[in-house]
C-alpha positions as CSV (number, residue, x, y, z in Angstrom):
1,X,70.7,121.6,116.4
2,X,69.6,122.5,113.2
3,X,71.7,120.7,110.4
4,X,71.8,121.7,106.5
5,X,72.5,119.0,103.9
6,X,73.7,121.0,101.0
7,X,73.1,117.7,98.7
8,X,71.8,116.4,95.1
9,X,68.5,116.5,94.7
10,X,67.0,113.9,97.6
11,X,65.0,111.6,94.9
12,X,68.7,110.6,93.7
13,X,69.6,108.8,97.1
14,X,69.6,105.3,97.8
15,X,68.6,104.9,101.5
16,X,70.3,101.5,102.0
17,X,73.9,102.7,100.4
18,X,74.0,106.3,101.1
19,X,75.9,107.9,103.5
20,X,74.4,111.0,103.8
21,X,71.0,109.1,104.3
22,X,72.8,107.6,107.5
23,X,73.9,110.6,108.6
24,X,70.2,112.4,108.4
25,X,68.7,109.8,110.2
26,X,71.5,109.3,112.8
27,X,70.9,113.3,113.6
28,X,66.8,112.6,113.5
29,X,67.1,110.1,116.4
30,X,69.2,112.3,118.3
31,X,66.6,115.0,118.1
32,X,68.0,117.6,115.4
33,X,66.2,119.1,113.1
34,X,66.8,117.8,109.4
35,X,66.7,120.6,106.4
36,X,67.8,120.0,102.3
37,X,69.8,122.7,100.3
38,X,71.6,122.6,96.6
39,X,74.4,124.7,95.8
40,X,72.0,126.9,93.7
41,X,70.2,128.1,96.9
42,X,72.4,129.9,98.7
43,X,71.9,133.9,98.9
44,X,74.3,136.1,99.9
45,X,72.9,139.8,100.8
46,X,73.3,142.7,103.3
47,X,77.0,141.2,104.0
48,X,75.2,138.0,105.6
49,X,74.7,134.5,103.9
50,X,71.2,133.1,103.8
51,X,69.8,129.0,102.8
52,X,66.7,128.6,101.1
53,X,66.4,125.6,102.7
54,X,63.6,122.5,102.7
55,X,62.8,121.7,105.9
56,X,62.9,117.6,106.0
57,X,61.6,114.6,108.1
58,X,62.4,110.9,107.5
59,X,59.6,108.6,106.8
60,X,60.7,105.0,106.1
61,X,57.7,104.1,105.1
62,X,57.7,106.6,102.0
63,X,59.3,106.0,98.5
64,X,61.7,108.3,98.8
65,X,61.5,108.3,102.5
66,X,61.5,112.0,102.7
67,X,58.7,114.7,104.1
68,X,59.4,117.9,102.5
69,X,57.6,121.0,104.0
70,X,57.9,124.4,101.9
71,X,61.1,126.4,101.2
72,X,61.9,128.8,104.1
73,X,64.8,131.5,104.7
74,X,67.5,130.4,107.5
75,X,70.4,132.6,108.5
76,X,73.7,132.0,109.9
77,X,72.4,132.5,113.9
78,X,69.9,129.5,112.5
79,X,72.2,127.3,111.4
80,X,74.2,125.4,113.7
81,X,76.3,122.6,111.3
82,X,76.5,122.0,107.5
83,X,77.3,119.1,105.8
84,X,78.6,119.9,102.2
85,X,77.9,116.5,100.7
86,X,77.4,116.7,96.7
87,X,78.9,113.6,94.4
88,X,81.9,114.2,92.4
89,X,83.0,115.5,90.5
90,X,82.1,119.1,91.0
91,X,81.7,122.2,88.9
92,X,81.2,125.8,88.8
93,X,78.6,126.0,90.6
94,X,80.2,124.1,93.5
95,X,83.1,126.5,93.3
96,X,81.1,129.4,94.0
97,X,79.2,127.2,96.7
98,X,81.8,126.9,98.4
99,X,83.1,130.7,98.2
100,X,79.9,132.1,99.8
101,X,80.5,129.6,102.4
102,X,83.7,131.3,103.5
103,X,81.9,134.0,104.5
104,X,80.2,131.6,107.3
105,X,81.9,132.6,110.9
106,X,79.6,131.4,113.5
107,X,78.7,128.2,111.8
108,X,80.4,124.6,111.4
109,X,81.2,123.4,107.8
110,X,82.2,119.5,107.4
111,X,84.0,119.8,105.6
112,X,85.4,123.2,104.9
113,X,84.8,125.3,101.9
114,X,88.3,126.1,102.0
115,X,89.4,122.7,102.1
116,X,87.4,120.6,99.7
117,X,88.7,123.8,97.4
118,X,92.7,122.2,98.1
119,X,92.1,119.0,98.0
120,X,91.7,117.1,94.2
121,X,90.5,113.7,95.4
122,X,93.2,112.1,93.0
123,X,95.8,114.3,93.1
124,X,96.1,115.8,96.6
125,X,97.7,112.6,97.8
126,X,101.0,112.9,95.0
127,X,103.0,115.2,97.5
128,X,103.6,112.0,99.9
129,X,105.6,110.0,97.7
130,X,106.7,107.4,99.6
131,X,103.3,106.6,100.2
132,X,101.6,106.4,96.4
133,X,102.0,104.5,93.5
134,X,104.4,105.4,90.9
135,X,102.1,108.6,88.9
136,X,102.6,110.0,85.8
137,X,100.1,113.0,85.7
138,X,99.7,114.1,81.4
139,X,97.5,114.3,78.3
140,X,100.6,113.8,76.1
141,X,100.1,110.6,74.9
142,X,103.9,109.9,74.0
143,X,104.0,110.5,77.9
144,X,101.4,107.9,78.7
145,X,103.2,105.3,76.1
146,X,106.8,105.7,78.0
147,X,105.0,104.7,81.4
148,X,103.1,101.9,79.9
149,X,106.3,100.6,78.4
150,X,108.3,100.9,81.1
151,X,105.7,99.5,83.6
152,X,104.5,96.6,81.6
153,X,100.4,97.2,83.5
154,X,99.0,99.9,83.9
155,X,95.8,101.6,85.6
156,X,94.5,105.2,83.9
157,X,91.6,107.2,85.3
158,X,90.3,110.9,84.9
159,X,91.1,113.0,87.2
160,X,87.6,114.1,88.2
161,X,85.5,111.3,87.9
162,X,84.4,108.5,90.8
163,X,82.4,105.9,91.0
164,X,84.8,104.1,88.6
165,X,84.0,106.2,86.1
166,X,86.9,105.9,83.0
167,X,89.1,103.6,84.7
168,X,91.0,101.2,82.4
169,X,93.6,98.8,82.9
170,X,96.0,98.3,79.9
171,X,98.9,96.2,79.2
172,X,101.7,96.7,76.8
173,X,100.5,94.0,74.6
174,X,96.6,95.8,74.6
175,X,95.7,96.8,70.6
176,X,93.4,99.1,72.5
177,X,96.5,101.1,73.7
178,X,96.3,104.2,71.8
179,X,92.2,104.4,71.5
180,X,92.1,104.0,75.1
181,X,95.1,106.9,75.6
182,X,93.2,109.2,73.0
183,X,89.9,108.8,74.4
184,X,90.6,109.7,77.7
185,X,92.9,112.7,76.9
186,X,90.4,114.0,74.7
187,X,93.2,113.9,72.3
188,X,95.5,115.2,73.7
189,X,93.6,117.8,75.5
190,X,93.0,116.3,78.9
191,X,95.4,115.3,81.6
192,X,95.2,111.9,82.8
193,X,96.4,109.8,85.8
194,X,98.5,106.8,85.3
195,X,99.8,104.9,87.7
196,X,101.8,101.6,88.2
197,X,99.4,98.2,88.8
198,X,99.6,96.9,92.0
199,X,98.9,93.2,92.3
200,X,97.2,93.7,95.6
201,X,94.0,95.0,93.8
202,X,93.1,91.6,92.8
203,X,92.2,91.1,96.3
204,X,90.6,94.6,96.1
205,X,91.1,98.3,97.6
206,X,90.4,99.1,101.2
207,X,88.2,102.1,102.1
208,X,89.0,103.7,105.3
209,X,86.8,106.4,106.8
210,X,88.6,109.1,108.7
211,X,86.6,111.2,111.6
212,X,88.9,114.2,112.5
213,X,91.7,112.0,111.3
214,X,91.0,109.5,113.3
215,X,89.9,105.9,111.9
216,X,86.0,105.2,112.3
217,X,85.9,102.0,109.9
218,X,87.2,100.3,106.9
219,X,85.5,98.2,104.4
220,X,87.5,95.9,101.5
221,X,85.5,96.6,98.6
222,X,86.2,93.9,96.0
223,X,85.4,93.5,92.2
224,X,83.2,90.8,90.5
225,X,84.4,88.3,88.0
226,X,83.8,91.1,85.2
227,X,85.4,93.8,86.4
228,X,89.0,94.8,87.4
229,X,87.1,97.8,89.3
230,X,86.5,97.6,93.2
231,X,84.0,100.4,93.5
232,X,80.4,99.7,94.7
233,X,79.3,102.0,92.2
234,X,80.7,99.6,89.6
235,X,79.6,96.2,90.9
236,X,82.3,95.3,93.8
237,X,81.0,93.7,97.1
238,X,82.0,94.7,100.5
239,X,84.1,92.0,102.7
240,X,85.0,92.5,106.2
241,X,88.5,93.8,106.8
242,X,90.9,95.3,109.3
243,X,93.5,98.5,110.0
244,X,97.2,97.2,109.9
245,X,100.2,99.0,111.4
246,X,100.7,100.1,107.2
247,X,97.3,101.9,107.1
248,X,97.8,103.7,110.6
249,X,101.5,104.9,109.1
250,X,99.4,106.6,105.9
251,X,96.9,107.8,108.4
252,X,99.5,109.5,110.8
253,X,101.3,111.1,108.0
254,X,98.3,112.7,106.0
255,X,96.3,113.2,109.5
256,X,98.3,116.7,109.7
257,X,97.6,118.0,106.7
258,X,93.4,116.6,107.2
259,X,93.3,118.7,110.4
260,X,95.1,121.8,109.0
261,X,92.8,121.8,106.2
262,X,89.7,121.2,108.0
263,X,88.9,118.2,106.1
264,X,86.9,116.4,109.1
265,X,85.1,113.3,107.7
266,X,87.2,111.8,105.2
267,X,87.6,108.1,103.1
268,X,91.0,107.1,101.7
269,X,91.5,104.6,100.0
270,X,94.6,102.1,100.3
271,X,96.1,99.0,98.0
272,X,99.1,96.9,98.6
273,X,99.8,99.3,101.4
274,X,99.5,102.6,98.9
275,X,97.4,105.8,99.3
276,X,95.6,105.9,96.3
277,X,93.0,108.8,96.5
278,X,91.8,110.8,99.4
279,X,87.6,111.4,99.3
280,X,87.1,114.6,100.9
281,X,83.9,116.0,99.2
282,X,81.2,113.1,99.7
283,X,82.7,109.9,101.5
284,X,81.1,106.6,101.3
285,X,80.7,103.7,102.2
286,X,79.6,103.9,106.2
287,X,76.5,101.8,105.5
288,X,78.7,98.8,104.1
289,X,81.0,99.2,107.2
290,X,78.1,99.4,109.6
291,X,77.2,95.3,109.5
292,X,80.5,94.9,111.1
293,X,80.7,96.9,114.1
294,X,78.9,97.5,117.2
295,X,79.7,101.2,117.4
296,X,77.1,103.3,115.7
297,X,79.1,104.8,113.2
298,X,76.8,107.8,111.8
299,X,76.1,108.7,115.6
300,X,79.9,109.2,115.8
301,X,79.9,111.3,112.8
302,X,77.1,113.1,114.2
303,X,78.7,113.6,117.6
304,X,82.1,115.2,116.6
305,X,79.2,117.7,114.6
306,X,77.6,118.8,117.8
307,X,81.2,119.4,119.5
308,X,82.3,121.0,116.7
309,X,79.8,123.6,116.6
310,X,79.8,124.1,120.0
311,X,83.2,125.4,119.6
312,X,81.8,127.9,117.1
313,X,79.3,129.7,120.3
């Protein structure tokens, strides 16, 4: 097969961490052919979408790892599978990525345009109720002040950022209170998301990766001494962990809505048995997982690929 990456530029990856990395090498040893795209290089003409495309080989020897031959033209009929894979949080240019996309038919898309469109990785997951924190979603800071006194402890984040990015954790006794509100609104001009404190995150959050709804791994991602923040990105380390009945409830209810969507590789994540954001456009974390299984998890990823585009011929 012939798979595009549509991804950052490919001197920003980390081999040892990122995903996409595992996935490009797991579709190398099965014999596919490997080529690089931004958002940027997309070209839509004559009622037909093209990729300028950078055809790619993996070197491991090489710092970055990567053998990059010069830019050529692919069409649709070249182009078996595509892997939309950019970091959060995305902009205009993404948007518009993912309209000329749409006008794929005979190609695969993981996921798809239509669907990483739907899905706000922080606030897709408010319409289960029963299975999320308590959420207040405002930039109103008189909003933000209620919640914090009613709830005693608090955690606020942006609602497109990841990695950690702008998470705080404030109590009703912080003197920071109102800075911390401010800045993140923008004064007043952003919404934010608040949402109770759950205990459990002390023991940290629980990424699950979901293939076609489906669990493939989990990983418990736990903060350092410094930090109230689990994510790698901000310094937490990855500890071995399992699926309980709880998670597979929270996957069977939102494994529906996944497959309606088209939303085929997917990370949640999950603390004190509560959905707390649903990763659909760049999910991590399959090299942490990897250490503890004995499946080759990228090969499965890479699998369900090839059988998904063989249902598009």
């Amino acid at each position: 097969m012939n798979i595009v990456f549509i991804l950052d530029p490919l001197d920003t990856i980390i081999p040892q961490k990122d995903t996409s990395f595992a996935l490009m090498i797991s579709a190398k040893k099965k014999g596919h052919s490997l080529f690089h795209v931004q958002d940027t290089d997309l070209i839509f003409k004559d009622g037909h979408l093209e990729f300028l495309v950078t055809p790619v080989d993996i070197d491991l020897s090489m710092t970055p790892p990567f053998k990059q031959d010069p830019l050529i033209v692919m069409t649709e009929k070249d182009v078996d599978v595509v892997f939309m894979r950019q970091n959060p949080p995305f902009g205009l240019n993404y948007l518009h990525c993912t309209w000329l996309l749409d006008q794929l038919s005979q190609t695969a898309v993981v996921n798809t345009p239509s669907g990483v469109r739907s899905v706000n990785e922080k606030l897709w997951a408010l319409q289960f109720q029963d299975i999320v924190p308590k959420t207040v979603v405002s930039g109103k800071i008189n909003v933000l002040t209620s919640f914090l006194n009613e709830e005693k402890d608090i955690i606020l984040k942006p609602v497109n950022a990841f990695g950690g990015q702008g998470i705080f954790r404030v109590k009703e006794t912080d003197a920071n209170r109102n800075v911390i509100f401010e800045t993140l609104t923008q004064n007043e001009s952003q919404p934010v998301i608040v949402q109770e404190y759950l205990p459990d995150a002390q023991n940290g959050d629980k990424r699950i990766l979901l293939l076609n709804g489906d669990p493939l791994g989990a990983i418990l991602r736990v903060h350092g001494p410094d930090d109230h923040r689990n994510n790698f990105f901000a310094g937490g380390a990855p500890q071995q962990t399992n699926i309980t009945d709880t998670d597979m409830a929270i996957i069977d209810r939102i494994k529906p809505d996944l497959q309606r969507l088209g939303l085929y590789f997917v990370g949640i994540d999950i603390i004190g048995g509560k959905l707390i954001e649903v990763n659909v456009t760049s999910p991590t974390c399959i090299c942490e997982m990897a250490p503890y299984y004995d499946e080759d998890l990228p090969e499965k990823v890479i699998e369900f690929s090839e059988t998904l585009s063989n249902a598009y011929h």
